[in-house]
LUMZAMI-303924 format. One record per residue: z, y, x of N, C-alpha, C in turn; residue in one letter. Coordinates in pm, whole numbers. Example, Ala and Ser with C-alpha at 12.3 -4.5 7.8 and 13.67 -1.06 7.14 Angstrom:
REC     nzz     nyy     nxx    cazz    cayy    caxx     czz     cyy     cxx  kemar
REC     780    -569    1319     780    -450    1230     780    -330    1320      a
REC     708    -225    1285     714    -106    1367     787       3    1290      s
//
This chain:
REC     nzz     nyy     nxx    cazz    cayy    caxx     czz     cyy     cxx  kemar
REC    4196     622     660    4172     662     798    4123     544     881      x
REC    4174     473     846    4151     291     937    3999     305     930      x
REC    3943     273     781    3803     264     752    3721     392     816      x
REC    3743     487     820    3687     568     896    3667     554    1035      x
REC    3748     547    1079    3770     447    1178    3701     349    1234      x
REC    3671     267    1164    3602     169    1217    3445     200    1163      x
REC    3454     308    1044    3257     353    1043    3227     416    1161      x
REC    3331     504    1214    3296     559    1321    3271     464    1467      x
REC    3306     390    1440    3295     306    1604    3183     221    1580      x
REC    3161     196    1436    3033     100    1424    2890     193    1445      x
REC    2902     296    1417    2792     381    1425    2811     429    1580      x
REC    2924     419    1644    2899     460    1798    2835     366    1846      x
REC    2861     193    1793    2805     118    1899    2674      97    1822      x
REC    2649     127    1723    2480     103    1686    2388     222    1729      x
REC    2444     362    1768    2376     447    1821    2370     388    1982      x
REC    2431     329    2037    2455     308    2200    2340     153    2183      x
REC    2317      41    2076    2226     -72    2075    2069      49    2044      x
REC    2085     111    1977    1948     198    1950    1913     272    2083      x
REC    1973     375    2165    1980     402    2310    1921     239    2386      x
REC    1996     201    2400    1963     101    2474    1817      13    2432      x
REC    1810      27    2332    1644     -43    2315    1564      26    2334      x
REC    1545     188    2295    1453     265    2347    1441     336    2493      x
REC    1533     280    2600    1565     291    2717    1463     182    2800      x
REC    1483      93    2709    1426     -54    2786    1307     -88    2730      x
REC    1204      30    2601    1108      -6    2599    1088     -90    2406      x
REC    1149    -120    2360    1171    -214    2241    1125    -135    2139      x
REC    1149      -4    2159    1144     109    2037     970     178    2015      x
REC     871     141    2130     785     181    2180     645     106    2078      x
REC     598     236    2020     482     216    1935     331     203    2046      x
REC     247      93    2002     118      34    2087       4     120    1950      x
REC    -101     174    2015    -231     182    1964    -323      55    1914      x
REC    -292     -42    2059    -379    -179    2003    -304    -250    2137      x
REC    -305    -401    2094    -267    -498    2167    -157    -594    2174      x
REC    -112    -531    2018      -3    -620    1970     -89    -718    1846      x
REC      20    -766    1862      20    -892    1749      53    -847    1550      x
REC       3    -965    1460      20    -927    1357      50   -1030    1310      x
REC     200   -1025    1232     271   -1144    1135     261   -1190     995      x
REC     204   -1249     966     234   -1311     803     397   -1236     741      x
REC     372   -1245     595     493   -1216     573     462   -1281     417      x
REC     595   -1373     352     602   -1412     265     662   -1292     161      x
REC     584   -1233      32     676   -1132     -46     752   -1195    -131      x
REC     666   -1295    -156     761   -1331    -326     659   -1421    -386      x
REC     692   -1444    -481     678   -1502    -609     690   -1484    -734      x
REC     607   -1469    -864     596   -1439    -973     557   -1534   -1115      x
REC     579   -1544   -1163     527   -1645   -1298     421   -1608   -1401      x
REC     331   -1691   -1382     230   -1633   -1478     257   -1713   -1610      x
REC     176   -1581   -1742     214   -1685   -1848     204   -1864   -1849      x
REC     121   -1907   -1832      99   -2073   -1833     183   -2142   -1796      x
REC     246   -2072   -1723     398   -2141   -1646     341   -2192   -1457      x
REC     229   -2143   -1442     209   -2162   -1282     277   -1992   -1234      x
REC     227   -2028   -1102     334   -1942   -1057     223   -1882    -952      x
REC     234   -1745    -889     195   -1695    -762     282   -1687    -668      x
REC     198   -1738    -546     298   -1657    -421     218   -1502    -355      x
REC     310   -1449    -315     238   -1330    -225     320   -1310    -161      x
REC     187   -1288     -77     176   -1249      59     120   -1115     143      x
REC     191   -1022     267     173    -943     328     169    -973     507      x
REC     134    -849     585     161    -875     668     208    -780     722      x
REC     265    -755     848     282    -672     951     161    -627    1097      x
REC      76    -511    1088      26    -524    1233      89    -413    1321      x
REC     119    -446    1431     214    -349    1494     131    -287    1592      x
REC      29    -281    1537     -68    -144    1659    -132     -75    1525      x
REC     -93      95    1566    -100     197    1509    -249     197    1489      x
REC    -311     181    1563    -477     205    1520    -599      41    1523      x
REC    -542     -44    1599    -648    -165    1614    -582    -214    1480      x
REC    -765    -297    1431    -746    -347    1309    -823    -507    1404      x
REC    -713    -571    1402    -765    -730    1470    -821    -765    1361      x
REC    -959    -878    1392   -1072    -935    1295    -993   -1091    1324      x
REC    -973   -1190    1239    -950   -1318    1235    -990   -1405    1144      x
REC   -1115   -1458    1213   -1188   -1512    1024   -1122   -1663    1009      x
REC   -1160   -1708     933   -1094   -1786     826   -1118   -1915     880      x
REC   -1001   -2004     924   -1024   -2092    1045    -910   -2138    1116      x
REC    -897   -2192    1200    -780   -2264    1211    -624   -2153    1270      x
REC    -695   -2041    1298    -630   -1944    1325    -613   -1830    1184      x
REC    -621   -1860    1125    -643   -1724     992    -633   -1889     861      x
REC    -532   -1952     819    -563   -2075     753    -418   -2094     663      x
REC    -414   -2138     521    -360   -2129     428    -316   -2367     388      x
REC    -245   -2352     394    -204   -2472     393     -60   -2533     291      x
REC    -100   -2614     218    -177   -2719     159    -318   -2680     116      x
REC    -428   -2740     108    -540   -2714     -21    -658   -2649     111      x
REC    -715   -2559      26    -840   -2514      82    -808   -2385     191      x
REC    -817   -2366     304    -797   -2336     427    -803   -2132     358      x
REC    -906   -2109     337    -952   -1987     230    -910   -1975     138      x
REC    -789   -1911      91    -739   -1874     -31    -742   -1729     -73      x
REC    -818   -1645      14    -814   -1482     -76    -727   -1432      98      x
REC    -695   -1481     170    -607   -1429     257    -695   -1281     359      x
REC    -677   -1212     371    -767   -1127     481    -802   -1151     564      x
REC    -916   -1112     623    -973   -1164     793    -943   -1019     926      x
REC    -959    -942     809    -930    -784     866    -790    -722     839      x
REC    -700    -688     994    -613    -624     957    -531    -517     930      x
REC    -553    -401     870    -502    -241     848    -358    -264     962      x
REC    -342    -135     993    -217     -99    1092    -107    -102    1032      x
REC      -6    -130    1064     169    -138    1022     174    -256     889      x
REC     250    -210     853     341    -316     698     225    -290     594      x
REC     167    -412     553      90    -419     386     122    -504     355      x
REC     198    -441     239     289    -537     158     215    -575      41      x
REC     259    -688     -37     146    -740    -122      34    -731    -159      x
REC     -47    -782     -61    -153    -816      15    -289    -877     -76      x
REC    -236   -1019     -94    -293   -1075    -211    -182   -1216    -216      x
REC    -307   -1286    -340    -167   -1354    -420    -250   -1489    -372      x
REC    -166   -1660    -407    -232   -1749    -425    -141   -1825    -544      x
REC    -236   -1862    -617    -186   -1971    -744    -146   -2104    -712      x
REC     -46   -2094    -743      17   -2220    -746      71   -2296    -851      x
REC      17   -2463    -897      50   -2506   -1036     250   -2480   -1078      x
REC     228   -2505   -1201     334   -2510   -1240     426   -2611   -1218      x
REC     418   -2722   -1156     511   -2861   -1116     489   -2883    -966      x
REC     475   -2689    -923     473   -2694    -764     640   -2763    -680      x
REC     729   -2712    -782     881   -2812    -738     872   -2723    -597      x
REC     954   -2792    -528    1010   -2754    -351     887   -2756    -260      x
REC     777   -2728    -303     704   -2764    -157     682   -2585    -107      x
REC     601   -2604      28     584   -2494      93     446   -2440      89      x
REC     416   -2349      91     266   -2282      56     283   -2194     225      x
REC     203   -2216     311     178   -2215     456      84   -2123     493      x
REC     120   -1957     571     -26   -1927     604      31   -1886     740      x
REC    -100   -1949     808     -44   -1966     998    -197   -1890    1021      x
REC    -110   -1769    1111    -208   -1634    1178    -223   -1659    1346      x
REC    -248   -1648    1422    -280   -1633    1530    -352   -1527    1571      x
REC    -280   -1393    1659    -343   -1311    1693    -271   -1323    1878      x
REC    -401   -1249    1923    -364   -1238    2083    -256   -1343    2140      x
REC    -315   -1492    2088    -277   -1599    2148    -121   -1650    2096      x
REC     -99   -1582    1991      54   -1605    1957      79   -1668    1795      x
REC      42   -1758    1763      78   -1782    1642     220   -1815    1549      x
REC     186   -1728    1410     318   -1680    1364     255   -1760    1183      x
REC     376   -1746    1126     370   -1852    1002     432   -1787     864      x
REC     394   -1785     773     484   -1719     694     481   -1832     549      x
REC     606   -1844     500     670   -1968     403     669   -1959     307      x
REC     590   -1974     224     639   -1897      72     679   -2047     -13      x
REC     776   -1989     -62     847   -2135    -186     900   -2039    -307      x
REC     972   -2142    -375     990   -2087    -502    1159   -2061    -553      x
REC    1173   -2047    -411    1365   -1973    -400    1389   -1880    -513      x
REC    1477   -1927    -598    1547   -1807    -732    1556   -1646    -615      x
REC    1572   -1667    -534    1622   -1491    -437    1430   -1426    -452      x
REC    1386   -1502    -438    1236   -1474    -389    1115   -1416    -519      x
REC    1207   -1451    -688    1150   -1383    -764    1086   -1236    -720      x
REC    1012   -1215    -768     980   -1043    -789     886   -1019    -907      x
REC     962    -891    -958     894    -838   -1082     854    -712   -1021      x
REC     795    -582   -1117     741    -504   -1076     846    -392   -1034      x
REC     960    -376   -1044    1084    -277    -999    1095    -314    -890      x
REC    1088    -434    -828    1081    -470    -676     982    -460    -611      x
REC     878    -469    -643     754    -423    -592     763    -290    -546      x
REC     776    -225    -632     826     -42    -675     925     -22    -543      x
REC    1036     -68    -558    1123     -67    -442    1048    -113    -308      x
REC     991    -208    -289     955    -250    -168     853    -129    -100      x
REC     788    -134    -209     660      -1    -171     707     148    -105      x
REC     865     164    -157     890     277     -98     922     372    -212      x
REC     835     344    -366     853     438    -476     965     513    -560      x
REC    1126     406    -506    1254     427    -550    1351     445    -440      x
REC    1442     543    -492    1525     537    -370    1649     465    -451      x
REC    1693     402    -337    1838     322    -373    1887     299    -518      x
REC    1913     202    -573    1936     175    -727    1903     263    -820      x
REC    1766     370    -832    1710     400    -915    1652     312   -1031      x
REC    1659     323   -1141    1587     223   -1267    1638     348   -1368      x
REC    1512     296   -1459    1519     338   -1564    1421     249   -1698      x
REC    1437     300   -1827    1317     217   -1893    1206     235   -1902      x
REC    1196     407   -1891    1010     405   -1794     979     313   -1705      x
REC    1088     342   -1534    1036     264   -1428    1008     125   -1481      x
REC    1114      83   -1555    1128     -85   -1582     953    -149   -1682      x
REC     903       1   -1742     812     -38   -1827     668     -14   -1731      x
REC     710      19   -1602     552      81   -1553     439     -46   -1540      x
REC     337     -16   -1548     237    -142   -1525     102     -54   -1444      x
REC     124    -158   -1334       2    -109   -1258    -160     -13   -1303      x
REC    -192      58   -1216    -311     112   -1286    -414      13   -1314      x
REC    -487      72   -1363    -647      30   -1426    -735      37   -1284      x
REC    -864     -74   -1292    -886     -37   -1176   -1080    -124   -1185      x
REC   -1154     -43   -1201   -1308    -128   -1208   -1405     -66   -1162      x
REC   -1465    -154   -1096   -1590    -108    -990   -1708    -107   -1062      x
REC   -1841      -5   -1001   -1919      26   -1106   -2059     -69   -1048      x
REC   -2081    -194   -1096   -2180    -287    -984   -2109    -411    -981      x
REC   -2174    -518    -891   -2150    -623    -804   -2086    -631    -702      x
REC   -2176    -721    -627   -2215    -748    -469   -2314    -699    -475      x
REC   -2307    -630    -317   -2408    -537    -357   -2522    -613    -200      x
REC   -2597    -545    -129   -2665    -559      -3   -2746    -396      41      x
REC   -2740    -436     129   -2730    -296     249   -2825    -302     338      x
REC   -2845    -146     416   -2884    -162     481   -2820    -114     647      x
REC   -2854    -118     739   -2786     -29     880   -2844     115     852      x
REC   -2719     197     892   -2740     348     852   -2815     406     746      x
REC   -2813     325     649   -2825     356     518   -2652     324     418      x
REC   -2653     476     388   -2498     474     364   -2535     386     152      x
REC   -2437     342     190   -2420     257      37   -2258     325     -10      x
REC   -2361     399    -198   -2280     424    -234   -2155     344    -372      x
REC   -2050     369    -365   -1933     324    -410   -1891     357    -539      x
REC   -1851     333    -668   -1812     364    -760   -1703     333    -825      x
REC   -1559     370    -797   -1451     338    -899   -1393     386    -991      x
REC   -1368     318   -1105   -1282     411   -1206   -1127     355   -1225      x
REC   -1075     473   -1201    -882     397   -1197    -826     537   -1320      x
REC    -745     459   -1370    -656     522   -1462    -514     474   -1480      x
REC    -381     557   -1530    -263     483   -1469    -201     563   -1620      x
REC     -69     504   -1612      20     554   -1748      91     658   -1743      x
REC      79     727   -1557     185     824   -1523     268     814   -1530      x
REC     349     703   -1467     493     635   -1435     456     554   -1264      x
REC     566     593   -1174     635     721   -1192     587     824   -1159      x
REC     638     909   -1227     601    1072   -1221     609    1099   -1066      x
REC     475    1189   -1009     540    1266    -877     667    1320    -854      x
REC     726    1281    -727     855    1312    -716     844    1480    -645      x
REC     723    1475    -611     705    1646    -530     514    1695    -600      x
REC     495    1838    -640     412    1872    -665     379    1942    -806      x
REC     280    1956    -837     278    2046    -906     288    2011   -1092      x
REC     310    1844   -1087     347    1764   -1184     439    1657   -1159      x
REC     519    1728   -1090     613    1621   -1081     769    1694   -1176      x
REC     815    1575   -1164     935    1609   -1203    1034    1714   -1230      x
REC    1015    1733   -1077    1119    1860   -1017    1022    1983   -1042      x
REC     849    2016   -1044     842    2111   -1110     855    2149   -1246      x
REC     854    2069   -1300     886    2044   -1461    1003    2106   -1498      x
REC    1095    2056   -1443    1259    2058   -1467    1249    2259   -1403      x
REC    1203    2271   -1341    1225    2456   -1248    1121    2499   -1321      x
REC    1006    2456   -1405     895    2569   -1510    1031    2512   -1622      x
REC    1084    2470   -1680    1177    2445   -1813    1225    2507   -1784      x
REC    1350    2527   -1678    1441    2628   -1645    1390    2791   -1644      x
REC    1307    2805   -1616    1233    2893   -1578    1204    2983   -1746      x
REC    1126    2869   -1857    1139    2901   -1947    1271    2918   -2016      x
REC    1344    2835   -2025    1441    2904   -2100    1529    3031   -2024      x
REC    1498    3047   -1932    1571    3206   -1882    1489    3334   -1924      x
REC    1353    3278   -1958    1291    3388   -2008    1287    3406   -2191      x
REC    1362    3328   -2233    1380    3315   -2366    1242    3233   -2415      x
REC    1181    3202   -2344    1086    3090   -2436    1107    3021   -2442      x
REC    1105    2892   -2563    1202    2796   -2644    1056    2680   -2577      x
REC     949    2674   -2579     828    2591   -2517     793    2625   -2372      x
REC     850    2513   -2324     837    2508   -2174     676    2494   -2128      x
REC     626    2547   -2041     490    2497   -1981     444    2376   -2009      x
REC     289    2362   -2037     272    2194   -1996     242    2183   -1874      x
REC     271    2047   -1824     243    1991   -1681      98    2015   -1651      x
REC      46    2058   -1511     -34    2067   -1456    -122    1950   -1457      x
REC    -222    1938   -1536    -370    1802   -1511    -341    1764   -1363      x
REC    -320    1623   -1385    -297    1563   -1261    -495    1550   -1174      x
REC    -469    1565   -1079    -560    1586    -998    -637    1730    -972      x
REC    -615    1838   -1057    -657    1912   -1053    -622    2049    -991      x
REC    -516    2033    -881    -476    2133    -836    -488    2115    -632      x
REC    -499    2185    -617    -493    2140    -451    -346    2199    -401      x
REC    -302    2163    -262    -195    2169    -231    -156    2311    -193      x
REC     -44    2373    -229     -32    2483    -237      96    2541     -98      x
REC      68    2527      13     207    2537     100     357    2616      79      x
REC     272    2738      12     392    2853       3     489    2812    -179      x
REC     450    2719    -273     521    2677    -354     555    2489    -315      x
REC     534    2419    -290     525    2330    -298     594    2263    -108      x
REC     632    2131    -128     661    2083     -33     581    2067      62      x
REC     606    2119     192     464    2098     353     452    1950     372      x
REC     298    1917     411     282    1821     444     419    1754     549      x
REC     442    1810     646     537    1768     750     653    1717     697      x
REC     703    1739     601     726    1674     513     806    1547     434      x
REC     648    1492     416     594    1426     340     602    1260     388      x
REC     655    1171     284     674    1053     417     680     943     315      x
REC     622     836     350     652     707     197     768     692     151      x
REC     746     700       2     837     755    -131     842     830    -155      x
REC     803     976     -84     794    1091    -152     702    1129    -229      x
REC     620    1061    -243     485    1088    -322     468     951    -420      x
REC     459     964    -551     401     895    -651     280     958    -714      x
REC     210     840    -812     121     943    -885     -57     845    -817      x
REC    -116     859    -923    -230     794    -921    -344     845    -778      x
REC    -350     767    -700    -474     756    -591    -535     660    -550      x
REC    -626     694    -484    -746     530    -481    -811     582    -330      x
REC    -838     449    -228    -867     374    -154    -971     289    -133      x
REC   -1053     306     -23   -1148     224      30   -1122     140     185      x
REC   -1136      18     210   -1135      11     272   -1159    -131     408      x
REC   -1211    -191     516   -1243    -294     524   -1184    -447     498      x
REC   -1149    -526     375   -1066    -643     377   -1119    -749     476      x
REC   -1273    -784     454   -1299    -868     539   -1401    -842     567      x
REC   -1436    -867     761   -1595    -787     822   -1545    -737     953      x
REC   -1633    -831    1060   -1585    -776    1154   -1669    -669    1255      x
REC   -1730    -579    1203   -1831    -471    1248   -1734    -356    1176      x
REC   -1821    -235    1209   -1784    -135    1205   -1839     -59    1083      x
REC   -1776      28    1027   -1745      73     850   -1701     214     874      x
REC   -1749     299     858   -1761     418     814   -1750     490     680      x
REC   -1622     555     645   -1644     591     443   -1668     723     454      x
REC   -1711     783     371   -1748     937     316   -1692     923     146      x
REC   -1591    1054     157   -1525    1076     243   -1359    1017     282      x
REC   -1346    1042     421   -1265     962     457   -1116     928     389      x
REC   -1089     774     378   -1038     737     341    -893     718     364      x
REC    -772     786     243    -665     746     269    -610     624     377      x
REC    -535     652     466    -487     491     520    -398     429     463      x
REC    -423     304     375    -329     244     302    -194     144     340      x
REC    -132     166     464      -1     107     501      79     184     563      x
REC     197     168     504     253     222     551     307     315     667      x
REC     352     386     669     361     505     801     465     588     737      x
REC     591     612     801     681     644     735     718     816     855      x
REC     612     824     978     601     926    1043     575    1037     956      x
REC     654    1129    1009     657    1299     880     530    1327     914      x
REC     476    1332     805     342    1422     792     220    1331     848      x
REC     236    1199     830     124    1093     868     101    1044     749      x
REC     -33     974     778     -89     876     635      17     804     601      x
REC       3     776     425     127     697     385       0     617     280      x
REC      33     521     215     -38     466     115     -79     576      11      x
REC       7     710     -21     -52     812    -122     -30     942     -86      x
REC      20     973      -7      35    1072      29     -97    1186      31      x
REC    -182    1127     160    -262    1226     159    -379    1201      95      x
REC    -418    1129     -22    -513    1181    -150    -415    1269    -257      x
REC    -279    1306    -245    -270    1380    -322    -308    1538    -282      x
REC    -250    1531    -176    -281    1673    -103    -411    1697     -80      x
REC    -510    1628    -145    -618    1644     -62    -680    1753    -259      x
REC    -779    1804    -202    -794    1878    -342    -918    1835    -391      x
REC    -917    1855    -505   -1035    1827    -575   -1016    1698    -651      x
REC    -899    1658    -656    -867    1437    -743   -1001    1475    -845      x
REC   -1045    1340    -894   -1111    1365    -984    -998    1390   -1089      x
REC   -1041    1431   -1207    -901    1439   -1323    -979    1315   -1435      x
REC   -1119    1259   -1430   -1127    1172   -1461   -1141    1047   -1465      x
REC   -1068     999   -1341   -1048     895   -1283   -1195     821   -1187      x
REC   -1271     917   -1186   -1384     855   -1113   -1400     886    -975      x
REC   -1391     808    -900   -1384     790    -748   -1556     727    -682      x
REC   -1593     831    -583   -1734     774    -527   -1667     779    -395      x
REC   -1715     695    -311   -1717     659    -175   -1873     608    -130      x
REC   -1901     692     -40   -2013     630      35   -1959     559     193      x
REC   -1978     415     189   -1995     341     281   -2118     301     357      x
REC   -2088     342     530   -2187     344     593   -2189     259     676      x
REC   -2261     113     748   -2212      21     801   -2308      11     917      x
REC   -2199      21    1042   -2286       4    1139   -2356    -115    1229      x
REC   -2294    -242    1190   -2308    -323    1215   -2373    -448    1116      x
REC   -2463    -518    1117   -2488    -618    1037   -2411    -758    1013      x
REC   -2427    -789     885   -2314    -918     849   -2235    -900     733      x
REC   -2136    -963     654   -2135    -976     557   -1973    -920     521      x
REC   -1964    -852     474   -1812    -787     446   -1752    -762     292      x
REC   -1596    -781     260   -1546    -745     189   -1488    -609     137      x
REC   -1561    -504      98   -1417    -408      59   -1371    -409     -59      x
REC   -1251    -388      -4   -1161    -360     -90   -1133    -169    -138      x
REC   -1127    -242    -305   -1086     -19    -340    -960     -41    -398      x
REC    -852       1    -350    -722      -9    -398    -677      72    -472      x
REC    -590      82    -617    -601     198    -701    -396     190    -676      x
REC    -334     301    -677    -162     283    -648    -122     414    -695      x
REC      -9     369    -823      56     501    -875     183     496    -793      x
REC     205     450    -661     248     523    -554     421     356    -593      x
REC     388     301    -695     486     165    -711     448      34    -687      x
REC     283      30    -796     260     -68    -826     127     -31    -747      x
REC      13    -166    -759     -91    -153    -721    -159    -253    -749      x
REC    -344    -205    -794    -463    -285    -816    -559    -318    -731      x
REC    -605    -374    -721    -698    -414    -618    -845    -519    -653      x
REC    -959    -444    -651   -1094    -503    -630   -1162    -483    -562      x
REC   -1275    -610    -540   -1335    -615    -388   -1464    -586    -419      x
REC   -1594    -634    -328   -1721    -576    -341   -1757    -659    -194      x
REC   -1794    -769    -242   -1868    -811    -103   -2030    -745     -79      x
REC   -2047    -734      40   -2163    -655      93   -2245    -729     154      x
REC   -2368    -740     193   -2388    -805     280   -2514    -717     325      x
REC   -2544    -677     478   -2572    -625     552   -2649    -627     667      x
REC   -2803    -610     620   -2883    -666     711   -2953    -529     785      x
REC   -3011    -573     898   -3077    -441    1013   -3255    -415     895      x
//
């Protein structure tokens, strides 16, 4: 009773600190005009014995994507100022972002990337703290793909999808749309947690079969090949990061500070944990027509001239791949 007790009074006064911040304004989502933070993820070991750090960030306006090119404001420290870091920033939390190599007799030092947006500069630390490991179950977790001490030896065995662009660098023209070619393929781990190959339909067509006396359960539905069905299946509204696993792919601006147009339009890849808003996978699953053979076209249309990065991101909703395609873009 004591302990009850005191859950109950801790949750009175954390509902009365939550009141009180959204009273005074703290709780309050911006379109554009906030700021965006570095964020150190982790660290990993590559065979040779060097090591990566990665890195994400936070932008806390729902729709402005701040441009910060590469410079004393957008700058990676020790070494060469340009390490792979973004100049362009997607809305909310993108979490492992990209990586930078670091030798193997890196010892205690600090790997430095200092952002400056709307006059406020913010820093993020990456070292090689034993807490700060990450393998791919943490990734998985961070992304949203597990809920609370889920593992298994699938999850533990998943390995990011496949992920290759069909071309170079390419060059462009203004309002001449340039088209896109990716091919992504994944191991199907983890399984959709909602849909028409996921899990839970699996487990209710099995059940299903053995009440009807058939000893061979259904096979799973070809992933990509079904569109979203409201009256069997879970409503978009829904739908919210982690509820959705399962192979989808992404276009979108990494670096370029003009204006980018995709056909057709492109998943938003950060997070959004609002019911029934873009999530990193959510809505290419619902969307109908997946290819079922992993081939993805995007036509990019650029309205502005100058020289840009995209990025096509491939995510079985844990892990994630990522290749770029610099453009360059003349009138």
């Amino acid at each position: 009773m004591i302990r009850s007790a005191r859950a109950r009074l801790l949750l009175g006064a954390a509902t009365i600190v939550l009141a009180y911040q959204a009273a005074n304004g703290q709780m309050l989502s911006y379109n554009s005009g906030q700021t965006v933070s570095p964020a150190f993820e982790g660290w990993e070991k590559n065979d040779d014995g060097s090591f990566n750090m990665m890195f994400g960030y936070m932008n806390r306006n729902w729709e402005e994507e701040p441009n910060v090119p590469i410079g004393p404001e957008n700058t990676i420290s020790p070494g060469d100022p340009d390490q792979g870091q973004p100049t362009r920033f997607m809305p909310r939390r993108n979490r492992f972002v990209f990586k930078v190599r670091v030798p193997k007799d890196w010892g205690k030092k600090e790997l430095v990337w200092t952002l400056t947006t709307k006059g406020k500069t913010e820093r993020a630390f990456g070292t090689l703290r034993e807490d700060s490991l990450v393998d791919n179950l943490v990734q998985a977790s961070e992304q949203g793909a597990l809920g609370a001490g889920i593992s298994s030896p699938a999850i533990r065995a998943n390995v990011a999808p496949t992920l290759t662009l069909d071309g170079g660098d390419r060059r462009a023209q203004l309002g001449q749309p340039l088209t896109l070619i990716a091919f992504a393929k994944d191991d199907g781990v983890p399984a959709p947690r909602f849909g028409p190959d996921s899990r839970e339909a699996r487990l209710t067509a099995a059940a299903r079969s053995r009440a009807s006396g058939n000893a061979t359960p259904p096979a799973p539905t070809p992933r990509g090949t079904v569109a979203f069905d409201p009256a069997t299946q879970r409503p978009p509204s829904a739908i919210t990061v982690g509820s959705q696993t399962g192979l989808r792919h992404s276009c979108f601006v990494y670096r370029g500070a003009g204006r980018v147009t995709f056909t057709p339009a492109q998943a938003k890849v950060w997070e959004d944990t609002r019911a029934g808003a873009n999530s990193p996978w959510a809505p290419r699953w619902m969307a109908p027509g997946l290819p079922a053979d992993g081939k993805y076209t995007v036509s990019a249309n650029f309205l502005d001239a100058g020289t840009y990065t995209i990025r096509c991101l491939a995510s079985d909703g844990a892990l994630n791949t990522a290749k770029d395609v610099v453009v360059t873009v003349t009138k």
